[in-house]
mmCIF entry with sequence, helices, sheets and N, C-alpha, C, O atoms, coordinates in Angstrom:
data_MODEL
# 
_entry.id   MODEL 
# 
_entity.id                         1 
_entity.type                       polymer 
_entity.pdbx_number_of_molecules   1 
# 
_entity_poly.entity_id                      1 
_entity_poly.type                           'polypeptide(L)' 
_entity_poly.nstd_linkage                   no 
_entity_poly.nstd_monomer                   no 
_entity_poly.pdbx_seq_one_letter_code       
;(UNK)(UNK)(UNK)(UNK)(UNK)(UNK)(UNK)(UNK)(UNK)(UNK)(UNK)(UNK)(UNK)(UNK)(UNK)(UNK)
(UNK)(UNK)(UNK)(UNK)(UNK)(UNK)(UNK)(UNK)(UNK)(UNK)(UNK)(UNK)(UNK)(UNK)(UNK)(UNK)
(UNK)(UNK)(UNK)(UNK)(UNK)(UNK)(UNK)(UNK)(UNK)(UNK)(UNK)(UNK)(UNK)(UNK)(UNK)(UNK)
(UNK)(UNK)(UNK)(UNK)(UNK)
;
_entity_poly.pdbx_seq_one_letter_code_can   XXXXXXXXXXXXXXXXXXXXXXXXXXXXXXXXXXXXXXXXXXXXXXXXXXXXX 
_entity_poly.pdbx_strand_id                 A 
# 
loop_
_entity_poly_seq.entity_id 
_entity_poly_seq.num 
_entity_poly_seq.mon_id 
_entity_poly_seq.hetero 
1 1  UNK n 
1 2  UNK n 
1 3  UNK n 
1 4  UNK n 
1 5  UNK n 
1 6  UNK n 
1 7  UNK n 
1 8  UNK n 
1 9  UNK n 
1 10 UNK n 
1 11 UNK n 
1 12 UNK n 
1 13 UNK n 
1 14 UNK n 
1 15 UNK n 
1 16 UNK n 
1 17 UNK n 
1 18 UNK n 
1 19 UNK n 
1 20 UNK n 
1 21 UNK n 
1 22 UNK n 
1 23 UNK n 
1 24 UNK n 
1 25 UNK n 
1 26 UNK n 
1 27 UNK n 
1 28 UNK n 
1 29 UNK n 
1 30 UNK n 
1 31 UNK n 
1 32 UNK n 
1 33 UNK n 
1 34 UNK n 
1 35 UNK n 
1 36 UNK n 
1 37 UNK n 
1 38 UNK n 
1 39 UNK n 
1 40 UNK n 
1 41 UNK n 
1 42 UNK n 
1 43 UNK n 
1 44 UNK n 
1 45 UNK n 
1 46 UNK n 
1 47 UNK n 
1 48 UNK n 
1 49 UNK n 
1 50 UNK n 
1 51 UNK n 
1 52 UNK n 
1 53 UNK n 
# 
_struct_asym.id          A 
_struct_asym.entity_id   1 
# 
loop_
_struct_conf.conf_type_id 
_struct_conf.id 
_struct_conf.pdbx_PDB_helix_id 
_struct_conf.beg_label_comp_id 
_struct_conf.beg_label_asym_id 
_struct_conf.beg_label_seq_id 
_struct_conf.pdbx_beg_PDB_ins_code 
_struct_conf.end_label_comp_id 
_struct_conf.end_label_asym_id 
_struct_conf.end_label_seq_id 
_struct_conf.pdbx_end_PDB_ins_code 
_struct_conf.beg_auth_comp_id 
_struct_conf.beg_auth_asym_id 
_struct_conf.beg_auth_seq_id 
_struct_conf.end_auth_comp_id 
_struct_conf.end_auth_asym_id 
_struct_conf.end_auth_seq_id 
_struct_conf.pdbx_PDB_helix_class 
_struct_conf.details 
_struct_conf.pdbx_PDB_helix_length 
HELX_P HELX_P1 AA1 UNK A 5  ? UNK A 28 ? UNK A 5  UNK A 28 1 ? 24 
HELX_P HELX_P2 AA2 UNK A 32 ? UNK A 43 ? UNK A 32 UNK A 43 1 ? 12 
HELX_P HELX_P3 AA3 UNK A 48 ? UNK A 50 ? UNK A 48 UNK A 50 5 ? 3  
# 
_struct_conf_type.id          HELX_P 
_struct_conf_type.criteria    ? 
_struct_conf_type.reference   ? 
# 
loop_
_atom_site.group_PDB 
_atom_site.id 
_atom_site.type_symbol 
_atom_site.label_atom_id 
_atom_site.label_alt_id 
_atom_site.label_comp_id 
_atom_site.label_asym_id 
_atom_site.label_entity_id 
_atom_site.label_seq_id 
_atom_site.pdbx_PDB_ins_code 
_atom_site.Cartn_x 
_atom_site.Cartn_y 
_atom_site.Cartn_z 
_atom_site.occupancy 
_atom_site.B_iso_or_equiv 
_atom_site.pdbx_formal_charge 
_atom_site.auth_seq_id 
_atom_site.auth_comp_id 
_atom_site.auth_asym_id 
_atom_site.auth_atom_id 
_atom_site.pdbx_PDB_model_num 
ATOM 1   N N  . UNK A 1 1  ? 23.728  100.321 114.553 1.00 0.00 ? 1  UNK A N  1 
ATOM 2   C CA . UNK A 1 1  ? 23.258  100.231 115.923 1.00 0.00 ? 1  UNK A CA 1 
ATOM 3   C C  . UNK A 1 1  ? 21.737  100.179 115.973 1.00 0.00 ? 1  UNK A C  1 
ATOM 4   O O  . UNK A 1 1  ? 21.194  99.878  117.036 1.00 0.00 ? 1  UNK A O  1 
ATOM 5   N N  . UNK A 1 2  ? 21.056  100.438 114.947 1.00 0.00 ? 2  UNK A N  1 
ATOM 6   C CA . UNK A 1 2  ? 19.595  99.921  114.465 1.00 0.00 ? 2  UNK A CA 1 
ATOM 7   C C  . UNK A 1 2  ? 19.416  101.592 115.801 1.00 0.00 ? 2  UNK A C  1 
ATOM 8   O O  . UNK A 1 2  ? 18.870  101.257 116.852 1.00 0.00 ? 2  UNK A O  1 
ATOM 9   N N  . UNK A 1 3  ? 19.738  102.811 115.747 1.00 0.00 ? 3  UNK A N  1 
ATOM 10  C CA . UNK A 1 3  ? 19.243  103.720 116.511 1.00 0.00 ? 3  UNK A CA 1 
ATOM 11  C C  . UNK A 1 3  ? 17.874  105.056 115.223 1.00 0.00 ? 3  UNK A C  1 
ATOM 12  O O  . UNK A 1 3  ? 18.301  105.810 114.348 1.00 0.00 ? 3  UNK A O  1 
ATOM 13  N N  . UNK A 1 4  ? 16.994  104.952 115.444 1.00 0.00 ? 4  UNK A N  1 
ATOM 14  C CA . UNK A 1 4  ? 16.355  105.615 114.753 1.00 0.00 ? 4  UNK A CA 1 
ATOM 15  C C  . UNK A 1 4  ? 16.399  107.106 115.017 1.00 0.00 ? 4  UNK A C  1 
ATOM 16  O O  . UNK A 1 4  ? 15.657  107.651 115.834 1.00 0.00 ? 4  UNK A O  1 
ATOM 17  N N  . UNK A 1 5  ? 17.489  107.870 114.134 1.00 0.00 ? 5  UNK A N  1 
ATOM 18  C CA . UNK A 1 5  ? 17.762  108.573 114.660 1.00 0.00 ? 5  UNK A CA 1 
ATOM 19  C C  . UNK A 1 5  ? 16.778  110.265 114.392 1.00 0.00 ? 5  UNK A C  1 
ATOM 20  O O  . UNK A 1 5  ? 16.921  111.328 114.996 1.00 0.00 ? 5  UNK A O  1 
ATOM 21  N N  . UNK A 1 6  ? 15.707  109.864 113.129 1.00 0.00 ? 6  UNK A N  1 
ATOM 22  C CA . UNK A 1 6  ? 14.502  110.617 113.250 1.00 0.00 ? 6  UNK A CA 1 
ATOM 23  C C  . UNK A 1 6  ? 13.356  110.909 114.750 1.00 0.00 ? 6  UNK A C  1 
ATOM 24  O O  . UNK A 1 6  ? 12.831  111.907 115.244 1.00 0.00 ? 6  UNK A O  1 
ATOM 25  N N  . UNK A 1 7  ? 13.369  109.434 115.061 1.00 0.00 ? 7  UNK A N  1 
ATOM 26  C CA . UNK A 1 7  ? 12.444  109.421 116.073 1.00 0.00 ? 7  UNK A CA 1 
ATOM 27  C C  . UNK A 1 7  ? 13.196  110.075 117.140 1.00 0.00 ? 7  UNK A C  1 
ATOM 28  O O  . UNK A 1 7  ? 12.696  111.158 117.445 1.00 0.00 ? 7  UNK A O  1 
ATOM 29  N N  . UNK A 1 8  ? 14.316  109.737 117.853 1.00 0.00 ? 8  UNK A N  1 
ATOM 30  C CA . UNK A 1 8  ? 14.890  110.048 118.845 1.00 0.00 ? 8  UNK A CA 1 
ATOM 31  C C  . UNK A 1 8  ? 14.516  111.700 118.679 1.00 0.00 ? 8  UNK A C  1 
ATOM 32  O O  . UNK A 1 8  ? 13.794  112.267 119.499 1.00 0.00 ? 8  UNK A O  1 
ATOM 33  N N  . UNK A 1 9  ? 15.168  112.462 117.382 1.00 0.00 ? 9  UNK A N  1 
ATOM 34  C CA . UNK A 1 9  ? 15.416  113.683 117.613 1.00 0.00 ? 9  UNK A CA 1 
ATOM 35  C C  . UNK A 1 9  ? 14.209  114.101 118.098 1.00 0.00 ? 9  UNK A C  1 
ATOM 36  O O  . UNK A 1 9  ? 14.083  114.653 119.191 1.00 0.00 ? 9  UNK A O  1 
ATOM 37  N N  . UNK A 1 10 ? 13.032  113.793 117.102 1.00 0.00 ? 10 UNK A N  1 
ATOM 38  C CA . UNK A 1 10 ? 11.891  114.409 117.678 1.00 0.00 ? 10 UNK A CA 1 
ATOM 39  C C  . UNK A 1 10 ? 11.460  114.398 118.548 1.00 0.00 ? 10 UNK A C  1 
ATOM 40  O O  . UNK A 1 10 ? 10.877  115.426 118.893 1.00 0.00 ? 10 UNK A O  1 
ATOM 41  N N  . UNK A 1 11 ? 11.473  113.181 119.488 1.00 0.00 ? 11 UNK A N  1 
ATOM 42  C CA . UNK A 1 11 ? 11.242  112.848 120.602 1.00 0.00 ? 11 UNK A CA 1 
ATOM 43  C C  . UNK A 1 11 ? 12.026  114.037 121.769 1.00 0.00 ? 11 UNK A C  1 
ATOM 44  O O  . UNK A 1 11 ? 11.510  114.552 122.761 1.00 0.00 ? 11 UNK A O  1 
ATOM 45  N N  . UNK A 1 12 ? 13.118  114.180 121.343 1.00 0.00 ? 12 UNK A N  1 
ATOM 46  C CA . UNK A 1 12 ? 14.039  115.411 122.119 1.00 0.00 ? 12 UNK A CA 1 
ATOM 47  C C  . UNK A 1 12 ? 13.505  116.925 121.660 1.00 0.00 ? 12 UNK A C  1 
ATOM 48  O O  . UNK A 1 12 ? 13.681  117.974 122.280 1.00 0.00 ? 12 UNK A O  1 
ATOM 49  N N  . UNK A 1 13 ? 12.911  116.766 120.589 1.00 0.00 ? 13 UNK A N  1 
ATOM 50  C CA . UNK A 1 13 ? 12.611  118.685 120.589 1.00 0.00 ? 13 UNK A CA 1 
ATOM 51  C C  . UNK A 1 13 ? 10.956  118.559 121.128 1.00 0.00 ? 13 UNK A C  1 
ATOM 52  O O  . UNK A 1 13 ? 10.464  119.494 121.759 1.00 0.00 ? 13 UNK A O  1 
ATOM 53  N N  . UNK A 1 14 ? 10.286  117.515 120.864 1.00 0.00 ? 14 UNK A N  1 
ATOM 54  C CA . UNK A 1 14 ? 8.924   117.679 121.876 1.00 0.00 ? 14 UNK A CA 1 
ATOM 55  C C  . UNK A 1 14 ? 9.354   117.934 122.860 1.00 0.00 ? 14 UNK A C  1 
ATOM 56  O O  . UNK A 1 14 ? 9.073   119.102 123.131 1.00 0.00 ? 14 UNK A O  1 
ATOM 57  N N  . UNK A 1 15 ? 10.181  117.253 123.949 1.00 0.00 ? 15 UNK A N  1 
ATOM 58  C CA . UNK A 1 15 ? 10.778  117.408 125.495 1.00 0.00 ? 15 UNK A CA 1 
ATOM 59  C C  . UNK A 1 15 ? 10.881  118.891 125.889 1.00 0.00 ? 15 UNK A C  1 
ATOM 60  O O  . UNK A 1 15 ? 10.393  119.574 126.789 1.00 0.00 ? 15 UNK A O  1 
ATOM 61  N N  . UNK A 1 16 ? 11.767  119.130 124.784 1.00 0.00 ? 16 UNK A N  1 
ATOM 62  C CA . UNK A 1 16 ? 12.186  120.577 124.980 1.00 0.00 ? 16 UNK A CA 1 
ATOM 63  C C  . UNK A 1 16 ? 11.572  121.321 124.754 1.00 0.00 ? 16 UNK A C  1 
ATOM 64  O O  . UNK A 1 16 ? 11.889  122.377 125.301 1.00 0.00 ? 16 UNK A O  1 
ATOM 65  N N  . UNK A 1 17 ? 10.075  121.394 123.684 1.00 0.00 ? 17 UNK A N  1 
ATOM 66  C CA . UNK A 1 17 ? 9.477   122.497 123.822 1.00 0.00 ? 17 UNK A CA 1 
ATOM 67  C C  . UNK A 1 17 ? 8.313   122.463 124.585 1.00 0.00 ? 17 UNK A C  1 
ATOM 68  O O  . UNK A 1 17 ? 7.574   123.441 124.702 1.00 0.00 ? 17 UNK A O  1 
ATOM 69  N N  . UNK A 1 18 ? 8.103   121.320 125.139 1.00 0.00 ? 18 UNK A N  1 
ATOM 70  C CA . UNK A 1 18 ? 7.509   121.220 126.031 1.00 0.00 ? 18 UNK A CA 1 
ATOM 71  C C  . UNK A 1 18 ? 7.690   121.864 127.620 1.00 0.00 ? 18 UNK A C  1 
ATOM 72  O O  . UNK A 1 18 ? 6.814   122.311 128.359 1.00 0.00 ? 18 UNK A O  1 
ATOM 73  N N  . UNK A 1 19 ? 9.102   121.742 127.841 1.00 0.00 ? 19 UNK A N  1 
ATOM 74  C CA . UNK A 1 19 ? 9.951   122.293 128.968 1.00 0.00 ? 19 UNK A CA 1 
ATOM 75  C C  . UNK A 1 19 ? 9.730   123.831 128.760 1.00 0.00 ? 19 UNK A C  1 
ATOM 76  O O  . UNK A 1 19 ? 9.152   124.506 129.611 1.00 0.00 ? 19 UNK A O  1 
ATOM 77  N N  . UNK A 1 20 ? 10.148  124.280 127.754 1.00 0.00 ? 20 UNK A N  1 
ATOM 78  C CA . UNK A 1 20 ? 10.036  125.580 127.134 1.00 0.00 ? 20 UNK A CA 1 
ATOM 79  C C  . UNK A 1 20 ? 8.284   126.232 127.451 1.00 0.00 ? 20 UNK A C  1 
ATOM 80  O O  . UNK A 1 20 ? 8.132   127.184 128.216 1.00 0.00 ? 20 UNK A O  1 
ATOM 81  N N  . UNK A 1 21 ? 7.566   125.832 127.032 1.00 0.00 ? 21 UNK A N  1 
ATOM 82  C CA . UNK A 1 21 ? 5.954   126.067 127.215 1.00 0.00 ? 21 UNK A CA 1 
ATOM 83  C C  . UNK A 1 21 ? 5.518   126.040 128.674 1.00 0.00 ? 21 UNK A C  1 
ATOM 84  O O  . UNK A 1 21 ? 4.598   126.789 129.002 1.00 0.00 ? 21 UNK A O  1 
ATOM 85  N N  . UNK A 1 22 ? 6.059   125.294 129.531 1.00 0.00 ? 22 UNK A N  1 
ATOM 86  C CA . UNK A 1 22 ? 5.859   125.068 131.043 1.00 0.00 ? 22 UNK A CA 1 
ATOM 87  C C  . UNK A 1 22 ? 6.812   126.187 131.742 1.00 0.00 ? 22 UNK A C  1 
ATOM 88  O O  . UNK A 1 22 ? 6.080   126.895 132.434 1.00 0.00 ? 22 UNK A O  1 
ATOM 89  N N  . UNK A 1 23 ? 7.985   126.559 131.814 1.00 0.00 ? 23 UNK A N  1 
ATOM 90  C CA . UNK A 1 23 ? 8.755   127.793 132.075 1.00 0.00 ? 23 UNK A CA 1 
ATOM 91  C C  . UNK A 1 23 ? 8.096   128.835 131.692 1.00 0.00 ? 23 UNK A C  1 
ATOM 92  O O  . UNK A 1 23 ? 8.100   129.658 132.608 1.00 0.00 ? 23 UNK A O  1 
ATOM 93  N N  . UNK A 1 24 ? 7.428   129.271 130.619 1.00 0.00 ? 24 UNK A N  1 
ATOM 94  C CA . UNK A 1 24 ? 7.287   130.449 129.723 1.00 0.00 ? 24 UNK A CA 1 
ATOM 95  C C  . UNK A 1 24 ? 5.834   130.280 131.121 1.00 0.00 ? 24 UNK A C  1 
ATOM 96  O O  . UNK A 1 24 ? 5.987   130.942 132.149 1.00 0.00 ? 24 UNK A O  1 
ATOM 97  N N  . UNK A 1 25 ? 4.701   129.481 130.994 1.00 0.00 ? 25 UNK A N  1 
ATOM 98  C CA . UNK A 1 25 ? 3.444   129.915 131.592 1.00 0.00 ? 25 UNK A CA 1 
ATOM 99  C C  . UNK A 1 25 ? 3.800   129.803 133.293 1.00 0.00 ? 25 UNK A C  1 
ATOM 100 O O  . UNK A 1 25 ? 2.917   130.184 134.061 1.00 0.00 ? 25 UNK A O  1 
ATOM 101 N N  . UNK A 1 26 ? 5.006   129.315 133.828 1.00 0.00 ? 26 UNK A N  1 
ATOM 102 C CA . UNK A 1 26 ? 5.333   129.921 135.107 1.00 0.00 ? 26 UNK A CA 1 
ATOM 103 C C  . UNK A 1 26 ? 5.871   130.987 135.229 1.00 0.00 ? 26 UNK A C  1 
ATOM 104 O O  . UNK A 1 26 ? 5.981   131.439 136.369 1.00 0.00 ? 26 UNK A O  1 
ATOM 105 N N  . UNK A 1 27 ? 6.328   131.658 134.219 1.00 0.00 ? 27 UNK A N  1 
ATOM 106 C CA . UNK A 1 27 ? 6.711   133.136 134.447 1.00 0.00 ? 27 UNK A CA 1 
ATOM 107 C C  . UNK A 1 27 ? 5.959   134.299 134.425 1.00 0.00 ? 27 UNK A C  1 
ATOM 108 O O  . UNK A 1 27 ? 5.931   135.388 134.997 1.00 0.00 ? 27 UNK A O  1 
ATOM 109 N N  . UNK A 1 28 ? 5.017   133.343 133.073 1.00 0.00 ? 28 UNK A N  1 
ATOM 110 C CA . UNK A 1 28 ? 3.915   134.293 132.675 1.00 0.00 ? 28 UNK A CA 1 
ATOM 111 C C  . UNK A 1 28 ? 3.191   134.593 134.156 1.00 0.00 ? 28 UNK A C  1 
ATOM 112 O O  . UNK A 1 28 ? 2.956   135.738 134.541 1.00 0.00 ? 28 UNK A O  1 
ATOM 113 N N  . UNK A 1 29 ? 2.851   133.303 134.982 1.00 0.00 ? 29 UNK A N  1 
ATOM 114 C CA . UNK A 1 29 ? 2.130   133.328 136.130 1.00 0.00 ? 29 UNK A CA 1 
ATOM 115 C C  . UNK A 1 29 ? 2.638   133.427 137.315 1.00 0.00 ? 29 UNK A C  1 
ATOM 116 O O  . UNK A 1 29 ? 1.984   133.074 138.297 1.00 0.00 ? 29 UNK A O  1 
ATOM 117 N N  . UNK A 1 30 ? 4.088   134.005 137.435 1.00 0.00 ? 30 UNK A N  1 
ATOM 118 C CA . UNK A 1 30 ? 4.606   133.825 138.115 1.00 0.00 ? 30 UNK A CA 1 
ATOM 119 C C  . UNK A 1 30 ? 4.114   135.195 139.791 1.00 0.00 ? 30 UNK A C  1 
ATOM 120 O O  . UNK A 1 30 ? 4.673   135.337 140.878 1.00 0.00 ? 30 UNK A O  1 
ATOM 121 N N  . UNK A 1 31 ? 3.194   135.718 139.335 1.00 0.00 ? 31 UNK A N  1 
ATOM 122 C CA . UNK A 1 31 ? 2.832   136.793 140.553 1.00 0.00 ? 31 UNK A CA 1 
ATOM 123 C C  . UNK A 1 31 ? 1.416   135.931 141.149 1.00 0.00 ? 31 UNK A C  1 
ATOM 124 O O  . UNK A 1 31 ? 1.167   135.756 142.342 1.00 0.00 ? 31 UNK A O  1 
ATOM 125 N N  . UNK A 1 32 ? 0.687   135.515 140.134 1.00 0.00 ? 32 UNK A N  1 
ATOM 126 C CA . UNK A 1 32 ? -0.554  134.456 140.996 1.00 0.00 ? 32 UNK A CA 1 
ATOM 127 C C  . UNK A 1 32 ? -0.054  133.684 141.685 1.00 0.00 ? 32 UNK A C  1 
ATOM 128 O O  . UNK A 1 32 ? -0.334  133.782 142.879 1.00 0.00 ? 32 UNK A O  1 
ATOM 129 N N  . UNK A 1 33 ? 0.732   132.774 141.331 1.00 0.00 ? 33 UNK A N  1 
ATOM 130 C CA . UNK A 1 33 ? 1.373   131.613 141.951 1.00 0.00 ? 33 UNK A CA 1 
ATOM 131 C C  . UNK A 1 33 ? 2.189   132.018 143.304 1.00 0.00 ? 33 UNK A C  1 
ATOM 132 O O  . UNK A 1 33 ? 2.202   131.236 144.255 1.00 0.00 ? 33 UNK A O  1 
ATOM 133 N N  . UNK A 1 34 ? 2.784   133.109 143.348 1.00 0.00 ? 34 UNK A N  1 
ATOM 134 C CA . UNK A 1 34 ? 3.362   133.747 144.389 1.00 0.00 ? 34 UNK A CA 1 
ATOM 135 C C  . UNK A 1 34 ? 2.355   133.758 145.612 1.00 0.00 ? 34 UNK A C  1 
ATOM 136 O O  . UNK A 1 34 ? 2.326   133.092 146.646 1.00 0.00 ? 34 UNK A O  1 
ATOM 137 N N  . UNK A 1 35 ? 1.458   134.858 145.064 1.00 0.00 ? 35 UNK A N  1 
ATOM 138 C CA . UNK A 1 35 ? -0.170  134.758 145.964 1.00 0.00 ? 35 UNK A CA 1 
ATOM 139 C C  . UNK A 1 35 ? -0.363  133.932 146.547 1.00 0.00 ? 35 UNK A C  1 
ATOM 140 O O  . UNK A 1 35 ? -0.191  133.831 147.762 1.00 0.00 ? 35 UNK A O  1 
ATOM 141 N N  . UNK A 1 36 ? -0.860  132.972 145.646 1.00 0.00 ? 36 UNK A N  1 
ATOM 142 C CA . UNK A 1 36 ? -1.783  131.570 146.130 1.00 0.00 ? 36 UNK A CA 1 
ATOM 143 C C  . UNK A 1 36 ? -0.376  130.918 147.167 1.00 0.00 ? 36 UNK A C  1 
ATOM 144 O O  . UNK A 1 36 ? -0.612  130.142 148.092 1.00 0.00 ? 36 UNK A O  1 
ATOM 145 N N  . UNK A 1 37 ? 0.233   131.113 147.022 1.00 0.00 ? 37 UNK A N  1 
ATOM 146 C CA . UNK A 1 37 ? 1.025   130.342 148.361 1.00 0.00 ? 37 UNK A CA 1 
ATOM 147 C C  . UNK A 1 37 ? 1.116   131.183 148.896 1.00 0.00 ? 37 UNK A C  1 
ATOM 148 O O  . UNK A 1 37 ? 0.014   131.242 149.441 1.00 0.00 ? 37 UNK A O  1 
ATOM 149 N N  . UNK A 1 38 ? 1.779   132.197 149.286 1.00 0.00 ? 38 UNK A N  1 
ATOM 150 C CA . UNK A 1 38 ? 1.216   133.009 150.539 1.00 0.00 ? 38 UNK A CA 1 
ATOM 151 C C  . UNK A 1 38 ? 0.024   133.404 151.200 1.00 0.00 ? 38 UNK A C  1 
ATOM 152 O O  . UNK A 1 38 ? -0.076  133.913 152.316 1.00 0.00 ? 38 UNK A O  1 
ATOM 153 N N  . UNK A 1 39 ? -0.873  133.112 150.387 1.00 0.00 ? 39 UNK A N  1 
ATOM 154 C CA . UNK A 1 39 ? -2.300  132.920 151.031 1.00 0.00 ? 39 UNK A CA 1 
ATOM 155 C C  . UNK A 1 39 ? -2.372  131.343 151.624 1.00 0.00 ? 39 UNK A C  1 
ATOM 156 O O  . UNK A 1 39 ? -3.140  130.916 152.486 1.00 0.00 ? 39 UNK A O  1 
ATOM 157 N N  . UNK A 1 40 ? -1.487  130.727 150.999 1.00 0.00 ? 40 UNK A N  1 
ATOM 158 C CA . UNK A 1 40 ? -1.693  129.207 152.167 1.00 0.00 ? 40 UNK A CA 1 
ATOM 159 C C  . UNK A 1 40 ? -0.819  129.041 153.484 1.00 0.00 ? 40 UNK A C  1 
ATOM 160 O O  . UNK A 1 40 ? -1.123  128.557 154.574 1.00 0.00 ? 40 UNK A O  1 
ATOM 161 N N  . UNK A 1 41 ? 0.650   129.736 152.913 1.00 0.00 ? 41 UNK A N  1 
ATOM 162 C CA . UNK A 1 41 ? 1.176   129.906 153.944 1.00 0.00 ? 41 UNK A CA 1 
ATOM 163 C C  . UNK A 1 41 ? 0.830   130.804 155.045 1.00 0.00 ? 41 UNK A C  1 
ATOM 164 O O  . UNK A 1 41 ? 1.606   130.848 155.999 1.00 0.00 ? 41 UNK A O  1 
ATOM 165 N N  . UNK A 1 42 ? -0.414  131.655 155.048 1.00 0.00 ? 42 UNK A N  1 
ATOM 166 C CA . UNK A 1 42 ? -0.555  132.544 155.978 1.00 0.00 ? 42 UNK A CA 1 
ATOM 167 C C  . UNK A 1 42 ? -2.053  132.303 156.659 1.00 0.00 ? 42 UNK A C  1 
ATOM 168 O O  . UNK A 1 42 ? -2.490  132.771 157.711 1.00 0.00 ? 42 UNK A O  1 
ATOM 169 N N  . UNK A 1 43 ? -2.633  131.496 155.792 1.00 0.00 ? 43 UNK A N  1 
ATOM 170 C CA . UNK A 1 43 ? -3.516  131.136 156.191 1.00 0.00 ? 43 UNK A CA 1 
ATOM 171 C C  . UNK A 1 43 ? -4.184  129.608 156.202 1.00 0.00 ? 43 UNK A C  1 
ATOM 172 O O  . UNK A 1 43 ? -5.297  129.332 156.649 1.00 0.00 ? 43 UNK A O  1 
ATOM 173 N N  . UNK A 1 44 ? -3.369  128.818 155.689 1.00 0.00 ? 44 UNK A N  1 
ATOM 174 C CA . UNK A 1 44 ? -3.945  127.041 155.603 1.00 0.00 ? 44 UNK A CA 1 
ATOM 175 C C  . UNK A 1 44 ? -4.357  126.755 153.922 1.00 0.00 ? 44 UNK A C  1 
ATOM 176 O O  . UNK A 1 44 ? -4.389  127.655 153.082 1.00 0.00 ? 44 UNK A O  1 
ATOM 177 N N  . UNK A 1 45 ? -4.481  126.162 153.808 1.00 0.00 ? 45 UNK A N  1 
ATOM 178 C CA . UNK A 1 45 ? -5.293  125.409 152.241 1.00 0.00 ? 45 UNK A CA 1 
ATOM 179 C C  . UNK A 1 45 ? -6.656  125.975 153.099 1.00 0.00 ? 45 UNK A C  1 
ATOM 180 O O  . UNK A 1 45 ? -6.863  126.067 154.309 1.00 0.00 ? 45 UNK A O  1 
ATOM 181 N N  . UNK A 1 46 ? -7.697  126.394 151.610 1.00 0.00 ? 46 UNK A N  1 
ATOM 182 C CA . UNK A 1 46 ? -9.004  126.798 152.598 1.00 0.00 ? 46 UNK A CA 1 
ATOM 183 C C  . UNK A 1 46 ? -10.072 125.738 152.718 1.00 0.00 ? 46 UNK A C  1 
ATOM 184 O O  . UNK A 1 46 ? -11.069 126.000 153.390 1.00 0.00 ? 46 UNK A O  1 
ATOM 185 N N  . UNK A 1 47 ? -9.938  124.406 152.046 1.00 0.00 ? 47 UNK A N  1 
ATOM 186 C CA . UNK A 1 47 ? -10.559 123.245 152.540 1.00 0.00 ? 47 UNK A CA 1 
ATOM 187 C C  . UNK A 1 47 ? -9.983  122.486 153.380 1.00 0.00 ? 47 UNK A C  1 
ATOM 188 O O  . UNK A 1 47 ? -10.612 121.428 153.361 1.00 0.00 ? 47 UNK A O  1 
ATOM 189 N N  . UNK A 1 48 ? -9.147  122.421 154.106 1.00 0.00 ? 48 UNK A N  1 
ATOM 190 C CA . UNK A 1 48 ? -8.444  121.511 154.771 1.00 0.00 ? 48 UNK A CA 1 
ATOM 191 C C  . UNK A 1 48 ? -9.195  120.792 155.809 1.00 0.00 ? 48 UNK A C  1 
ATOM 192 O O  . UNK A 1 48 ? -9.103  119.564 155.796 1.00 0.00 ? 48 UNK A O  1 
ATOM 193 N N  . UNK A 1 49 ? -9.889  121.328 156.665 1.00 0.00 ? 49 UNK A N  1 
ATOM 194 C CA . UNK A 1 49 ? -10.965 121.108 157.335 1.00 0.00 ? 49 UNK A CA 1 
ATOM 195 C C  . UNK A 1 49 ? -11.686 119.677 157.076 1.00 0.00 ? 49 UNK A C  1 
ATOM 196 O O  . UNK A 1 49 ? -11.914 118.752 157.855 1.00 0.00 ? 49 UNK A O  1 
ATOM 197 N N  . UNK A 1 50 ? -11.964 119.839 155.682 1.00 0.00 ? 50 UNK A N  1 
ATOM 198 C CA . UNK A 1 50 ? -12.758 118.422 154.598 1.00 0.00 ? 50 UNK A CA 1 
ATOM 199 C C  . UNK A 1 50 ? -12.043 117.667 153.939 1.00 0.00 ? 50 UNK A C  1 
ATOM 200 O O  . UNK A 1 50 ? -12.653 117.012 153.094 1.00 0.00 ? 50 UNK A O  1 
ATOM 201 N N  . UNK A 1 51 ? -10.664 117.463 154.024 1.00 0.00 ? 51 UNK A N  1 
ATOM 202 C CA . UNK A 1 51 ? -9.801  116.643 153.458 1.00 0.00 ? 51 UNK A CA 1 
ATOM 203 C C  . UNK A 1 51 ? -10.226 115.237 154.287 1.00 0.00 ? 51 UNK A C  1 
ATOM 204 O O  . UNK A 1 51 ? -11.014 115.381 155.222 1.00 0.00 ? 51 UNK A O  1 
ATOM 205 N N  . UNK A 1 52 ? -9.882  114.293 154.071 1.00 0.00 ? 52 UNK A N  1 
ATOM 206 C CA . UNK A 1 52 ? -9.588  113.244 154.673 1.00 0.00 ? 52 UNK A CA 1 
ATOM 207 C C  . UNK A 1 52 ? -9.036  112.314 154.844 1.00 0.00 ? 52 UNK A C  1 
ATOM 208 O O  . UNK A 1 52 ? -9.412  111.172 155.108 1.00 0.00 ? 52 UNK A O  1 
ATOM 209 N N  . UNK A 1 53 ? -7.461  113.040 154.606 1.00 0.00 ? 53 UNK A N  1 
ATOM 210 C CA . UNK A 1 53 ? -6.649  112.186 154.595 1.00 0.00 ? 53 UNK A CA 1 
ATOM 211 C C  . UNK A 1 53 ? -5.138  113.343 155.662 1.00 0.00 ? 53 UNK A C  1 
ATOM 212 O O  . UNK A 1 53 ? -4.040  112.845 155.908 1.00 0.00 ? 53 UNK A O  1 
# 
C-alpha cells in the first residue's frame, strides 16, 4: 500500500504528546485562566475601548 508506516507513527506520538503538553499546562494554569475570565466577564476585556474592529 506504499503506507510509511515509521513516519505515520511518529507523526501520531508528536500529536499526542503534544495534546498531552497542552492539557498538562491548562491544568497546571488552570486557576489563572479561571481569573482572567472572570475578570472579563465581570468587567469587559480592559482595552476594548481601542479595538477597532
Amino acid at each position: 500500500m506504499g503506507i510509511d508506516i515509521s513516519g505515520v507513527s511518529g507523526a501520531a506520538i508528536a500529536t499526542a504528546v503534544s495534546a498531552e503538553k497542552t492539557r498538562r499546562w491548562q491544568e497546571e494554569n488552570r486557576e489563572a485562566i479561571d481569573s482572567s475570565n472572570d475578570y472579563v466577564r465581570r468587567n469587559g476585556l480592559p482595552l476594548a475601548k481601542y479595538r477597532l474592529f
